[in-house]
C-alpha positions, 0 to 999 in steps of 0.5 A, a space after each residue: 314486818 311480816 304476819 305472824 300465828 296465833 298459839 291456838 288455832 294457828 290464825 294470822 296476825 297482820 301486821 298494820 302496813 303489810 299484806 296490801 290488797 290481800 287484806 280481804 283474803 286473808 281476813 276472810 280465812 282467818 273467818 273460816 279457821 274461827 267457824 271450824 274452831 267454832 262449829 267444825 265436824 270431822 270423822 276420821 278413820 283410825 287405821 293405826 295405834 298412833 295417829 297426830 292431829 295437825 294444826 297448820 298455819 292459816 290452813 283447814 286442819 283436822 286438830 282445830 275442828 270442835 267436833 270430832 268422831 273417831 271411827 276404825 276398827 281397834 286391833 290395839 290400843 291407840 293413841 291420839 296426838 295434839 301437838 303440846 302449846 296448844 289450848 282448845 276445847 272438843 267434843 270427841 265421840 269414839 266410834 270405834 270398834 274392838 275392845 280396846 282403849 282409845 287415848 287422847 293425848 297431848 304431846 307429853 302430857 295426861 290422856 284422856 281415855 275412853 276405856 275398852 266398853 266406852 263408845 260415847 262421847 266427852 268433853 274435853 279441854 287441852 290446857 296446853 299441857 294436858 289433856 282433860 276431861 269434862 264430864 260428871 266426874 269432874 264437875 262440880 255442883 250438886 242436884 237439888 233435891 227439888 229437881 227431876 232428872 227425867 230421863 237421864 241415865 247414869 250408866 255403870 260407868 259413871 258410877 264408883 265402885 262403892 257408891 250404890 250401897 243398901 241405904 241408898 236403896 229404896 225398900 222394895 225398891 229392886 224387883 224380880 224383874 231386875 234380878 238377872 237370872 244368875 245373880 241370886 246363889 246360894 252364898 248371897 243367900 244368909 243362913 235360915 233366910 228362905 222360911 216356909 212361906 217363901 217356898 212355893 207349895 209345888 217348890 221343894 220336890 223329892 228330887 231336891 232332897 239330899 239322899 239320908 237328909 231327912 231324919 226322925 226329927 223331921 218327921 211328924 208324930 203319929 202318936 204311936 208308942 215306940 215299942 215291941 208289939 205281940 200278936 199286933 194289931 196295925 193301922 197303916 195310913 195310905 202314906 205307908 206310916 204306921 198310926 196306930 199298933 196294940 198288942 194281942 194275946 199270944 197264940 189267939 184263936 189256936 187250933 180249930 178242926 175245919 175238916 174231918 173226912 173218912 175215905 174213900 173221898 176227895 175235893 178241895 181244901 180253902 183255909 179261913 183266911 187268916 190261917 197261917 198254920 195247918 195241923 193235919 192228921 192223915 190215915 192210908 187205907 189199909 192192904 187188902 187180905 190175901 186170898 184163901 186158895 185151896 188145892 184138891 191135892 192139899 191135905 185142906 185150905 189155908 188162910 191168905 195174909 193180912 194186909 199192910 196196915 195204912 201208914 198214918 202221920 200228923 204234920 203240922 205245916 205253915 201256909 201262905 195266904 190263899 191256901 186252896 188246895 185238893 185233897 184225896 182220902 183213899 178207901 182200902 188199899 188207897 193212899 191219903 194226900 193234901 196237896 203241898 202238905 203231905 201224903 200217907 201210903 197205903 198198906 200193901 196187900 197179904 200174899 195168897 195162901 197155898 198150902 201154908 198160911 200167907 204172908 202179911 202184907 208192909 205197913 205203908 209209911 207217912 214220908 215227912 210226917 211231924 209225928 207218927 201216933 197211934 191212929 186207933 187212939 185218936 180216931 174214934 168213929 173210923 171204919 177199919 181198913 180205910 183212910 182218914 183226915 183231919 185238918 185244924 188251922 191255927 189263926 193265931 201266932 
């Protein structure tokens, strides 16, 4: 009877009797098949999406080795085939590369898969069928509580979706150091959970501040009563805030006489420096008379004209803070002026007499004068004929 082949690893079977003097041969590479079974390594390059593992009688073949790392760039997901009726063990490593999945399979029946990110190695078992996996997920058995895992990992992979959960989580147990630098946004964030005192001091910037987010509620009290102030007095504090406000009396400090001068004068002008208002009364020197001019043929003299009387004004005008200003008080015939506030003119003279009496010379005027009095009536010590001035300044409101 010839020799037949084993269903697994494809050894021959002699029967008693046959293969006279090639005993030895044969015995020693059934040897051979049982060591690839046992402790054979294969690499073998992947250059298609389908590749079939053989495993041929009493022949060195690529399915029956123990050990086996695929290697080959993916540009598909491939598959490997094992012939179906075969029962045996492997250790596999995927070496590929390319993300795509890579499928053991036995004709017909389940794969075993590695998915797109899994280059490592598996354990696997054919039950003549299928194929299956031996790894963590499919062991049984536990870790005693006694025991230390050392440096074992158990990568993403290995872990279900839903097995890490806070109670499995050790208090203070995840660190700064293992947050990734995106992780942390603003909906993992519960509402009112970042108080004061997990804020840096330098933290929160007004760059960080939304425009018109910060309301009256937000700001500190000064103490100062909210209301309206008259002639107030104010503290204001470096930081631009208000502390502290009262109110004065209206129209405190009133009209002060600074300056009274007769002309003909001239200088310069410097208000207190809380003066906000000037009142000033200003008188132009008068025109100078005609002259008296006789003629021999004339029956006799005559009287020149009259001058012009000086114009005269009162104004009464704000300033702005400092106020220095030049001033000129004119003599006879010379106008009167301060500077940005307002100027009188001088009369003008009366005309010469000839054989009748002369005409008198034009008042002159005060152009934008607030009022226009009587200057005799104000002035008491005022020499005739020349200009005059006088300045109060109000301090008040």
């Amino acid at each position: 009877m010839a020799s037949s082949f084993s269903t697994d690893l494809k050894l021959e079977l002699m029967v008693t009797g046959e293969n006279s003097g090639t005993w030895g041969d044969k015995t020693n590479t059934n040897l051979n098949l049982l060591q690839q079974a046992i402790a054979g390594y294969q690499s073998i390059a992947l250059t298609s999406t389908n590749t079939t593992l053989v495993m041929t009688d009493a022949t060195i073949s690529d399915a029956r080795n123990a050990v086996i790392e695929f290697t080959g760039t993916l540009a598909a997901n491939a598959t490997v085939f094992v012939a179906s009726g075969i029962e045996k063990t492997y250790t596999i490593k995927n070496s590929t590369t390319g993300a795509y999945t890579l499928a053991l399979n036995q004709v017909g029946g389940a794969s075993v898969i590695w998915g797109t990110t899994e280059k490592n190695i598996k354990g696997v078992y054919l039950n003549g069928t299928n194929a299956n996996t031996i790894d963590l997920s499919t062991l049984g058995g536990a870790i005693s509580t006694s025991a230390s895992i050392g440096d074992f990992v158990i990568g993403p992979n290995e872990l279900d979706t839903a097995s890490v959960t806070s109670v499995k989580i050790a208090s203070f147990a995840v660190t700064s150091a293992k947050l990734d630098t995106s992780s942390v946004t603003s909906v993992k964030v519960a509402s009112f959970a970042i108080t004061s005192a997990a804020l840096d001091t330098a933290s929160v910037t007004s760059v960080k501040i939304a425009s018109a987010a910060v309301g009256t509620t937000q700001l500190i009290a000064t103490g100062v009563t909210a209301a309206t102030y008259t002639a107030a007095t104010i503290t204001v504090a470096a930081d631009g805030r208000i502390t502290s406000a009262s109110s004065g009396s209206g129209g405190a400090g009133g009209f002060v006489p600074t300056r009274t001068t007769q002309g003909p004068s001239s200088g310069t002008h410097t208000a207190a420096p809380t003066a906000n208002r000037l009142a000033v009364y200003m008188y132009a020197g008068d025109g100078n008379s005609g002259a008296n001019m006789y003629q021999p043929m004339c029956s006799g003299p005559s009287g020149g004209g009259s001058g012009g009387t000086g114009g005269y004004g009162f104004y009464n005008a704000p300033i702005v803070q400092p106020f220095s200003q030049p001033f000129s008080v004119g003599g006879a015939a010379q106008a009167t002026n301060l500077a940005n506030v307002g100027t009188v003119n001088q009369g003008n003279s009366g005309n010469n007499a000839f054989i009748v009496p002369g005409n008198p010379g034009n008042p002159g005027n005060a152009p934008g004068a607030t009022l226009v009095p009587t200057p005799k009536g104000f002035v008491t010590s005022w020499t005739a004929g020349t200009g005059y001035l006088a300045i109060f300044e109000n301090t008040g409101t």
